[in-house]
N, C-alpha and C positions, 0 to 999 in steps of 0.2 A: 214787322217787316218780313216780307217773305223769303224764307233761306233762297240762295242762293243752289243750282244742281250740284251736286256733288261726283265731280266726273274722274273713274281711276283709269289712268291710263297704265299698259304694261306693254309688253312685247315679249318674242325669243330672240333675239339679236343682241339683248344688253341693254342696259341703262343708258349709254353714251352714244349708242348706235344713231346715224344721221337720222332714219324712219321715225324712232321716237320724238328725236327731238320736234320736228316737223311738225306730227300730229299733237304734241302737248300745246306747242306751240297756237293751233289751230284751236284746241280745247280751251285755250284760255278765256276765248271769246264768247263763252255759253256758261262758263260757271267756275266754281272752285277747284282745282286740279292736283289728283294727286297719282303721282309718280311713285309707283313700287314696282322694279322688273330686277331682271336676275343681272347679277353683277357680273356676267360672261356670258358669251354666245348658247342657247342651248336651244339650235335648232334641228328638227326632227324631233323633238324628246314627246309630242304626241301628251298625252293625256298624263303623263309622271306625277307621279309626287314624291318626296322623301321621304320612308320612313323607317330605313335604318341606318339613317346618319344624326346628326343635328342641323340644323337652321340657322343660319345669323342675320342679320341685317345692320345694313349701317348706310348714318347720313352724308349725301352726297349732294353733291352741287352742280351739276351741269346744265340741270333747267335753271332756268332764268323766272321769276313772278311765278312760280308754284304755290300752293300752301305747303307742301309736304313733299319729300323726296325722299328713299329710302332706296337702295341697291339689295338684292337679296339672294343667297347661296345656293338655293336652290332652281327650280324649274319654273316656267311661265306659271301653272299652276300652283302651284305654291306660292308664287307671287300675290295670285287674288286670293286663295286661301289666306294668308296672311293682313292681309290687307282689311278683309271684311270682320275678320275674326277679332284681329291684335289691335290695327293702329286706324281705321278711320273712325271708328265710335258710332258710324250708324250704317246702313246698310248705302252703296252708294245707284247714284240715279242713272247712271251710265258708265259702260266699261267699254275701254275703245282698246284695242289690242293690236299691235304695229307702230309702224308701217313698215311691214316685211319687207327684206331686201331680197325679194325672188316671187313668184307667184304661188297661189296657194289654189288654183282650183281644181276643179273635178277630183280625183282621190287623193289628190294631197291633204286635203282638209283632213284625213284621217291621221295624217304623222304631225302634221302643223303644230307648232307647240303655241304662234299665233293665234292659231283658231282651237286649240284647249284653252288657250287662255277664256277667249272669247265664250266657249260651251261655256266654262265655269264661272261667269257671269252670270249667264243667263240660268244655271242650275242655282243660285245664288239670289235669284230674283227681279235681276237687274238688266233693264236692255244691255243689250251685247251687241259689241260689231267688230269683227277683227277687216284689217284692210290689208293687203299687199301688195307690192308692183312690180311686174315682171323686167324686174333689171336687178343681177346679183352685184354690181359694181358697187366697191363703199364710197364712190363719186357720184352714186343715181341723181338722178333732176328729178325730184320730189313735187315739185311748184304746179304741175300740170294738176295733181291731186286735189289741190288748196277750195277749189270751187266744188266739189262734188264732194268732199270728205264736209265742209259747210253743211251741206246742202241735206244732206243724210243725218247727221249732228242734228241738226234744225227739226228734221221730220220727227226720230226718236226721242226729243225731247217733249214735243209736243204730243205725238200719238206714240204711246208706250208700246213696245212690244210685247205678242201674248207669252206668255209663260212656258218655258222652255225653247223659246226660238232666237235665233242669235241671226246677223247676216254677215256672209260670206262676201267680201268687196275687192274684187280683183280688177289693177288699174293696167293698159297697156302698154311697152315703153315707147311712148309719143309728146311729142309737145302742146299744149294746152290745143291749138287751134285745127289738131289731125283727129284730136276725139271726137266722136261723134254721136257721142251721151251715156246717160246710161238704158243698161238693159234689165229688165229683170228677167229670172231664167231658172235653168236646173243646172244640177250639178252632170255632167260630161261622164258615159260611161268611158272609162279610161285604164289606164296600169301601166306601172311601169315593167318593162321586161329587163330581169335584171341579172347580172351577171358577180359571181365574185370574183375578180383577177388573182390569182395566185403568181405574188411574188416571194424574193429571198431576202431578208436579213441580211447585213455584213459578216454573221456566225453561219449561214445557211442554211439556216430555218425559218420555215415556210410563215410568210403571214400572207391575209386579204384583204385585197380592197371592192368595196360595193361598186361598182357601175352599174349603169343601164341607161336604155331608151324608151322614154314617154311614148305610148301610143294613142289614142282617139280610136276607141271604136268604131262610132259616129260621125264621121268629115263633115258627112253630109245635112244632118239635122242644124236648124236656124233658132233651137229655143235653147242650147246647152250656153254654158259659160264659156267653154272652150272656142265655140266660132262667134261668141259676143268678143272675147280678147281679138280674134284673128282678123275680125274685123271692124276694131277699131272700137268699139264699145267697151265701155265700164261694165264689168258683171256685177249683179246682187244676187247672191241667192240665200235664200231663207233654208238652214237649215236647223236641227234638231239631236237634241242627243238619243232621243228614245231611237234604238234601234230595231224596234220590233219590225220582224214583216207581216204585218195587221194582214196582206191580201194573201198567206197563207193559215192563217189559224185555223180555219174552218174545214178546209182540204187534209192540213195533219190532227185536226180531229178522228178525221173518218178513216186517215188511215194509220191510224195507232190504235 
């Protein structure tokens, strides 16, 4: 009998977070599911790992018909690191990472601890697809997701992803019947411009807090992620951990 997929779901929101639930939820219907993410919020934490603390893990219960559930101390990363190394016993056939509560495209995907999860899937061998949706509410409507996160599931299981390539799936906050499909695309040249607020302490000493505003460099361009969200489409974008920029090596050949 043919095994069954072996599919790890994580997130950076939490174990308990609504997004996870959802998406394990949705995983159950493709194969065996197992559930390792970090046992507290650790979003923004970007590509982390622990390595001068310890690790713990422990079994939890909030999924419902998983094989496996484990909560863990550290970061998204560490999650799948953990996962592939310690507790599934063979390499698994899909990593799904989410379902963020906020959006993750254009340079976010660089802080996303969503979409490190996701890299480290696919650095790992394993199709990778991190998803998120632009609603930071912990009330978000999830449900519009449920046919495209299918749908996507469906495609990687059947046609594997090449090697080192994960996608990037950002949902917009709409009700199933305002979507208007998906897009495949690029990532959005973007930044955020950001500010530290300098406040006081109740002793009157200085601490800061990060703000800032997202910019789009590009309004105008109709292939980014950014104007696939703004108008109403599903973004997909394939991206990659290799950082190199291939279309400068030959130029700083010649001048070094």
């Amino acid at each position: 009998m043919q095994e069954k997929p072996l599919i790890l779901v994580t997130n950076d929101d939490g174990i308990s977070a609504p997004g996870i639930l959802h998406l394990a939820n949705i995983a159950k219907q493709f194969g065996d599911v197992y559930v390792i993410a970090p046992d507290k919020p650790q979003s923004g934490m970007g590509h982390a790992i622990t390595i001068n603390s310890t690790l713990r893990i422990q079994k939890t219960n909030f999924h419902q018909g998983v094989a496996l559930e484990y909560s863990c101390t550290g970061t998204p990363v560490d999650c799948v690191k953990m996962a592939v190394n310690k507790l599934l016993g063979r390499k698994p056939d899909l990593v799904l990472s989410g379902i963020n509560h906020g959006s993750n495209s254009s340079i976010n995907v660089i802080y996303s601890g969503t979409m490190s999860a996701a890299i480290e899937g696919s650095l790992e061998g394993a199709s990778s697809i991190g998803f998120s949706l632009a609603d930071y509410g912990i009330d978000a409507d999830f449900s519009a997701t449920t046919p495209f996160i299918k749908k996507i599931i469906s495609s990687c299981l059947k046609n594997e992803l090449p090697k080192g390539v994960c996608l990037n799936v950002n949902f917009p906050k709409l009700k199933s019947e305002e979507i208007a499909g998906l897009k495949i695309c690029r990532q959005a040249k973007a930044n955020w411009v950001e500010d530290f607020e300098e406040r006081q302490d109740p002793y009157g000493r200085s601490y800061y807090w990060l703000t800032g505003k997202f910019v789009n460099f590009e309004p105008e361009a109709t292939d980014t992620d950014e104007w696939a969200l703004k108008n109403s489409y599903v973004s997909v974008v394939p991206i990659m951990h290799d950082l190199t920029a291939h279309q400068y090596i030959n130029h700083l050949k010649n001048v070094l």
